[in-house]
N, C-alpha and C positions, 0 to 999 in steps of 0.2 A: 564170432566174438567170444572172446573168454575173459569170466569174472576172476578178479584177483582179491580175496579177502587179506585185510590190513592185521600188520602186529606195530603201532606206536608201544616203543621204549621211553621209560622214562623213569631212572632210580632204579631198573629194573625189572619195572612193571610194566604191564598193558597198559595202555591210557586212551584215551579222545579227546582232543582240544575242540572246541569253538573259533572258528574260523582264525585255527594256530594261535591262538594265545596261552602264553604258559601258566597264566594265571585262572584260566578257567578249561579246569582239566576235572575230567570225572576219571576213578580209576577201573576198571573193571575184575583187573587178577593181578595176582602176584605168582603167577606161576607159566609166563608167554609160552613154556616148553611144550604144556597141556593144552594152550590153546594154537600151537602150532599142530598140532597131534590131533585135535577136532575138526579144525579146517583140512587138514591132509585126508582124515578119515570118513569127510562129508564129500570129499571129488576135487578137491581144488590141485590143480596141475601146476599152480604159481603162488609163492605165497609174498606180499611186500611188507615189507620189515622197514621202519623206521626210527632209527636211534633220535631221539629228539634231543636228549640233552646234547648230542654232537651239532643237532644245526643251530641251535643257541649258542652255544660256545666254541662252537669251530672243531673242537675235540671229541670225536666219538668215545663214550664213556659206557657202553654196552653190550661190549665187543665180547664179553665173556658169556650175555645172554643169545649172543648171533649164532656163536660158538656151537652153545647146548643145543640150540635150536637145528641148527643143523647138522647134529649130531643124533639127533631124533626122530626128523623129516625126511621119508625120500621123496621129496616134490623140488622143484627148483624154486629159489629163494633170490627176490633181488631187493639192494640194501642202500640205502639213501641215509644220510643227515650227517655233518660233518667230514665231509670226504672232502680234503682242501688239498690234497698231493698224489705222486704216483706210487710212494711207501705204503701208504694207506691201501690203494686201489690194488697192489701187487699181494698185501697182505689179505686183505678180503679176497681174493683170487685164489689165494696158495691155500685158504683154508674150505676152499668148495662155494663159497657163493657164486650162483651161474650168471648174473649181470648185478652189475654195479651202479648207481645212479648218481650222479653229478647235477650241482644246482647252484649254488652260491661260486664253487671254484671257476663254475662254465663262463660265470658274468664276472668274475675278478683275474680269473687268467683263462682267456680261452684256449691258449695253447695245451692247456690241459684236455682238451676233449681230443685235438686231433693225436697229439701222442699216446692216450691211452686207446683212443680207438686203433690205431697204427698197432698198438700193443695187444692190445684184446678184438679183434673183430668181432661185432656183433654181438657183446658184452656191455657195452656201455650206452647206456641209457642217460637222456638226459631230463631232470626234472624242471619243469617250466609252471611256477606259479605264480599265480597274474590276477593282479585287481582291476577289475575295468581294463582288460587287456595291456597294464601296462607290470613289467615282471616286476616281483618282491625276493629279496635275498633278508639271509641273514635268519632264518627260522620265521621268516617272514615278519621281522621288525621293520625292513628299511623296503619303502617302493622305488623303484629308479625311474627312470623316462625311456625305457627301453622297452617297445612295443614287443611284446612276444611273437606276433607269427613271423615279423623278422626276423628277431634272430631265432626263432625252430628253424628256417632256412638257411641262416648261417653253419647252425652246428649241423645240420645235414650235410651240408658241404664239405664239412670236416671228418665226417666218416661215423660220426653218431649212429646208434643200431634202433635209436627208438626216443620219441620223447612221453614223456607224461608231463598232461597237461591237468592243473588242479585251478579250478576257481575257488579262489582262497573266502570268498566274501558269501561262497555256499562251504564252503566246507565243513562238516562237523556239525551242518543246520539242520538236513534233512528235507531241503526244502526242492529237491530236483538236482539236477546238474544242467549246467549253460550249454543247451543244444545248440545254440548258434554259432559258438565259437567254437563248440570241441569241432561242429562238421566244416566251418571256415579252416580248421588246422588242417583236419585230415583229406580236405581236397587241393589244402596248397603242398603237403607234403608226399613223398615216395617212401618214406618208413613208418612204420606201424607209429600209430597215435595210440594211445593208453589216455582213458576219463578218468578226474578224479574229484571228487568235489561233489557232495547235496546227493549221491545217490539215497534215496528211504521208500523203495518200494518196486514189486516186480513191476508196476507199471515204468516206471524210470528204465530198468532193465528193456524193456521191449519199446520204447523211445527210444533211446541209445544202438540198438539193433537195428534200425532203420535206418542209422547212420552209415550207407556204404561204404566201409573198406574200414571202421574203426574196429580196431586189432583186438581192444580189451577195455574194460573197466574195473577201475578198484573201488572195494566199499569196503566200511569198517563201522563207524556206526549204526551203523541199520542194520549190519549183523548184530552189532554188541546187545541193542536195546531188542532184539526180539522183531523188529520190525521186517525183517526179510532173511529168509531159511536162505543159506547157500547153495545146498544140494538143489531146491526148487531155481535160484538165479541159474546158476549152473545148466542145469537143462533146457529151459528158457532160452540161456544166449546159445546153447550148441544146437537149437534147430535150425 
C-alpha cells in the first residue's frame, strides 16, 4: 500500500475543508510549490492535487498552480476537481500530469470515462465520493441516489485505471476512515482502490493495511496538523 499526501487548491493556496465545505476551510500555505517539494523530499512516490475551486464551479481555476507544481516535482502527480471534458483531460496530459481524475463528469456524462480511458489507458482514475454509500457531485454540494459500489463497477467496465473512494462525512475530521466500505469496494473490484477520507494517525495507516489488495491511501490533514509524519506513514504501509 502506498500513502498519497494531498495539495487542495484554493485561490491558489493549500487549503483543508471539513467534510468539503467551502465555507469552512483552514488555509495552511500559500506557496503549494514548497509544499509539493516537502512531500517529494519526505518519500512520497504520488502526490494528489486538488483544484477545488474547479469542483465548485466546474472550471478548474489553478491550472497555473498544477503547472508550477509539476514543474518542480519529479514524483507522479494526479489531479481531480473540475474536469467536465476531454479538452481539459488532453490538456492536463500534454502538460505531464500522469493520471487524471474524474468525478462529477463520470455521474453527468459517463461516456466521458470510457473515451478517455480508450484514450489514456490506465491514466484515468475515477473519483467516487459518497455519503452513507450513496455518491455526491458537484464539490460535494449535491447527493444523488446512486449507490457508489455500483457504479465503481460500472466505470470498471468502461476501462477506468483506478477508483478513489472518499467518505465525505469523515473527511477533513480526523476521525478514522470507513473500513468497512473502503474493504466492501476493494473486494468487489479488479483495480486498484485508493482511501480517502478521516485518515489522523499511523494507527488508521496500519487498519487500512490489513485491507487486502487496497492499492493506496491519501491524507492531507493529518499531515497538515502535525498529527502523522509522512516519511513514518510511508514506511509503515511499504512493509
Amino acid at each position: 500500500m502506498i500513502v498519497i499526501p494531498a495539495i487542495d487548491l484554493k485561490n491558489g493556496q493549500c487549503v483543508r475543508l471539513k467534510q468539503g465545505k467551502a465555507e469552512d476551510v483552514t488555509f495552511y500555505s500559500n506557496e503549494p510549490v514548497s509544499v509539493a517539494k516537502q512531500w517529494a523530499e519526505e518519500g512520497a512516490t504520488f502526490i494528489h492535487i486538488v483544484d477545488l475551486d474547479g469542483a465548485f464551479s466546474g472550471n478548474q481555476r489553478n491550472l497555473e498552480s498544477i503547472k508550477a507544481i509539476r514543474e518542480a516535482v519529479d514524483v507522479k502527480l494526479q489531479v481531480g476537481g473540475g474536469i467536465r471534458d476531454m479538452e481539459r483531460i488532453d490538456l492536463l496530459i500534454s502538460i505531464g500530469i500522469d493520471r487524471v481524475i474524474l468525478g462529477t463528469s463520470a455521474i453527468t456524462n459517463p461516456r466521458i470515462v470510457r473515451e478517455a480511458s480508450e484514450r489514456y489507458p490506465g491514466r484515468i482514475l475515477i473519483g467516487i465520493d459518497a455519503k452513507e454509500r450513496k455518491i455526491a457531485i458537484k464539490g460535494w454540494q449535491e447527493v444523488t441516489d446512486i449507490d457508489a459500489l455500483d457504479f465503481a463497477r460500472k466505470v470498471e467496465g468502461m476501462g477506468a485505471a483506478g477508483i478513489i473512494y472518499t467518505d465525505i462525512v469523515r473527511d477533513g475530521m480526523l476521525t478514522g476512515p470507513n473500513l468497512k466500505t473502503t474493504e466492501e469496494m476493494v473486494k468487489a473490484l479488479n483495480i486498484p482502490v485508493i482511501a480517502s477520507g478521516g485518515v489522523s494517525s499511523v494507527e488508521d495507516i496500519i487498519k487500512l493495511k490489513h485491507i487486502r489488495g487496497l492499492w493506496g491511501v491519501i491524507t492531507g490533514k493529518a499531515l497538515y496538523s502535525g498529527r502523522l509524519k509522512l516519511k513514518e506513514a510511508i514506511e509503515i504501509a511499504s512493509k
